[in-house]
Structure formats: C-alpha cells, structure tokens
C-alpha positions, 0 to 999 in steps of 0.5 A: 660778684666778681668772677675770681678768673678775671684776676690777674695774680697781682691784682689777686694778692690786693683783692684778698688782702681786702679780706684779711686773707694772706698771700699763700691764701691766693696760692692755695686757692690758685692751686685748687682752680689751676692745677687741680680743676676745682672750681667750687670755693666749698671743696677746697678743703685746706682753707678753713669753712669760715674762708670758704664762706668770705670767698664764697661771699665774694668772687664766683669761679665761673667755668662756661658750660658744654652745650656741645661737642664734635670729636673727629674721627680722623685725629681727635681734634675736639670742637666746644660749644660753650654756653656763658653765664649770660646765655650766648655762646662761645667756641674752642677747638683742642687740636691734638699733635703728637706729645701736645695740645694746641686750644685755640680760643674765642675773644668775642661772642661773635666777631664785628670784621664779618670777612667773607670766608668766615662762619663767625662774622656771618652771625654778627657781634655781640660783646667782648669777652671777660678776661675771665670768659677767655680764660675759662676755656682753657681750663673747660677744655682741660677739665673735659678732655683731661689734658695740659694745654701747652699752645694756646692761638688767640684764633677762635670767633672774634678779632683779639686786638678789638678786645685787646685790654682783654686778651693781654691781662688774659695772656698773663694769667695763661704764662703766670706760673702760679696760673696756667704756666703756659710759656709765652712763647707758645701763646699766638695772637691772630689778627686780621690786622688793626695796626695800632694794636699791632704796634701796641702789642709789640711795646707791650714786651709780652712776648707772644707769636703774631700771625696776620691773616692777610690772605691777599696781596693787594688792596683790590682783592682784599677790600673784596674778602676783608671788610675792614682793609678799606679802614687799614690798607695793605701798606698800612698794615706791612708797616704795621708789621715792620714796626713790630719787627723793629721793636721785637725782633721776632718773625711773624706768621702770614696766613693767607686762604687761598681761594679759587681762580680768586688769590691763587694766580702764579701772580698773586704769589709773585705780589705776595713775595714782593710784599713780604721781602722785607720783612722775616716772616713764614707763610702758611697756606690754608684751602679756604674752608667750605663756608662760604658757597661762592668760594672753593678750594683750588686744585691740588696743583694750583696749591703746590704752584703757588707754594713754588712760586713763593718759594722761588721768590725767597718766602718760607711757607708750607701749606698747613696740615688740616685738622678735623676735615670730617667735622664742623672745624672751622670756627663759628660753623658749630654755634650757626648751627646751633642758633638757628 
C-alpha cells in the first residue's frame, strides 16, 4: 500500500476518484491528517465506516516513530531521531525563535557527498527519502511538540538536489493550503551545490529560498573539505548561481563554515568578496561544529575579522546565532550514536 502522504493534492483527488470517492472526500481526509494530526483512517469520524474501511484497504498514513530526543536547556531547541518503516532511521531538529518555528528536515537516509566536517556523511548513504518520509517530519514534529511549523530548511542529513524529484513534490505538499500551507517563501533548500539541479530549481517557478554551502573560496581548499567540488568547481557553481539569479531574481544564502588556520585568513574573505560581487547574496558565518577532530573553531577575533574584511569588501553577512550548543545539534551526531 501506498503511503497517502506521498500524494500531492492533484494527484490525491485522481487516487480517490479510483475509488468513487468525491473531492470534498480528499478535503476531509486532508483536514484530519494536516490540521487535526490524526493519522488513523479509523478515527475519522465524518466519513462513513464503509469509506474508512476502502481507504484503510488501500493507502497507510505513515508518520515515522521517535527513537529518540535531545531538548536543549538553553533555547529548546529539539533534536528527533526517527525511526522508518523499514528500519533506518532519520534526523529533524525544531528551532525555536521568538513567535515561530524553523524544522529543518532530512532528504536521505544518510548523505553520499560525505564532506569532512559532517557527521551525516561519516556514516554512509543508504537511499533517498519518499515524498511521504519527508513530509511526515513536519507533521512528527508538530504532533510531538504541539506547535505550527511555519519555516521549513531542506538541511538535515542528505544532499536535497540528488533526491530532487522528491524534495520539489514534497515542497508542494508543505505550501498547499489544504496541506501544510507553509508559504513558499519560508521554505529553503541547502545544497552543497550540483549545478544543474540548481538551475533546474530555478525554471521550476517554485519559489523557494536557495543556500549554498560553499565554505571555501577556491577550488584547492574546497576539493579538501567537499568531496564532490572535484565533479563541480567552484566557477561551475557561481555560474550555476547566476543563472539561477537571472531566472528568479531572488537573492541566495552563502553558507561558509569557518574552520581554523584552514578558511579563516583576512585573505580567504578577500577571495570569497571577489567571488561573490556579482552576485546578490548574503553570507552567514557558522564556527564549524565539533565533529571532525582535526578541525576547530577560530578564536572569537578571527571570526569578527573575517566578518569585517567582508564587509569591507562590499558582502552582507553576519555570523549565525547558534542553536542547541549543549546538545548533539549538528546533524547526523544523534543517529552515529545511536547505531554504533
């Protein structure tokens, strides 16, 4: 059977319409699992037992199960373990910001670009994620923690544009109103970057913020970092980017992980600068994570220089307010420790 969260709501009213049910049926049933959180075709009580029963027959509603859960003390933000139908698990985290609720959410069980600095690619890759896999974590998340997500980040464990068929039919069923109803424009996909798709993404006409993780100015610290630059270059990817400007007219998130005496010269932001001035994007600054021993944070001062050179240089950043420091935040630390 078909999980009924794989359905985007066209292809919904088709499915039930198989089954002599009519349009308002979907809406009904769209109602119970989107706004009401139940995900048991028996406890939808204005549908008749008969109906219950075909739909019961015929599509599963498939939410994944929590095997774990880390709350930080410091700012609630929540870090989800989740368990599939077929075993392997998934990570989300909930950050919480005053008056909203970012999810950032998993595309892949595991991620195949294994970049240095990343828990998730030290543990392999597996598969792409369903439509319906994607999906269910924003509504696991809800169910638990009883909030409205309103900001979704395509940033969890995996690279969304290798699972992009996935990720775009996921993307409508989060902004439909009838589904998630999550604006478009509150929806971001990170991408270490695979230039076709990113051009893809742009003629697809959905909306949706862009952030590239580009975390080095210049292909010999990158091919270093980031497995997958020696496929795409750097220059590959900026015109990647301007394409994607050209057709959408949106500015782009850079995100760069500054890593000690590795990225984070005065020279190594003048480079980035240069990189980056044709293009209309803002640069968020992140102290690379503690997952890999070999690399460590630069000193507050190194950070605030690096800032000011780039700043100097024309570039917009700021250096990004971290989230659930006292627990395993970054992704794909949580499921390392569970599997071993």
């Amino acid at each position: 059977m078909k999980s009924i969260l794989d359905f985007k709501y066209d292809k919904l009213v088709g499915e039930f319409k198989k089954i002599n049910l009519e349009r308002y049926r979907v809406d009904q049933v769209l109602d119970w699992i989107y706004k009401k959180k139940i995900f048991d075709f028996n406890d939808m009580t204005n549908l008749s037992k008969e109906h219950r029963r075909i739909l019961s027959e015929r599509f599963t509603i498939d939410i994944p199960e929590l095997l774990d859960m880390q709350v930080s003390k410091i700012d609630k933000t929540t870090k989800f373990l989740w368990k599939l139908k077929d075993g392997n698990t998934i990570e989300s985290v909930a950050l919480f910001h005053s008056g909203r609720v970012t999810s950032c959410i998993s595309t892949q069980v595991g991620c195949p670009v294994k970049c240095s600095f990343c828990a998730t690619g030290q543990s392999g890759f597996v598969r792409n994620l369903t439509v319906g896999e994607i999906v269910g974590q924003i509504l696991a998340i809800e169910l638990n923690r009883k909030v409205k997500v309103g900001n979704v980040v395509y940033m969890g464990m995996g690279e969304p544009l290798l699972n992009f068929g996935n990720v775009l039919d996921s993307i409508k069923i989060l902004n439909h109103k009838k589904m998630l109803n999550i604006g478009i424009r509150r929806i971001t996909i990170s991408t270490v970057g695979i230039p076709e798709k990113i051009v893809e993404l742009a003629k697809s006409g959905l909306d949706v913020k862009l952030a590239l993780s580009l975390h080095a100015p210049t292909d010999f610290k990158r091919d270093q970092i980031i497995p997958l630059n020696k496929k795409y270059s750097v220059e590959e990817l900026i015109y990647a980017l301007k394409k994607y400007q050209e057709i959408t007219g949106n500015r782009i998130t850079i995100e760069y992980i500054l890593i000690r005496e590795f990225n984070d010269y005065p020279d190594d932001a003048v480079k980035l600068a240069e990189l980056l001035r044709r293009l209309s994007v803002f640069v968020n600054l992140i102290p690379v994570n503690p997952v890999n021993p070999e690399f460590h944070r630069p000193s507050k001062w190194a950070i605030e220089r690096f800032k000011e050179v780039l700043e100097k240089n024309g570039i917009e950043c700021e250096i990004r307010q971290e989230k659930g420091t006292d627990i395993d935040a970054a992704c794909g630390q949580l499921r390392r420790r569970n599997i071993k």
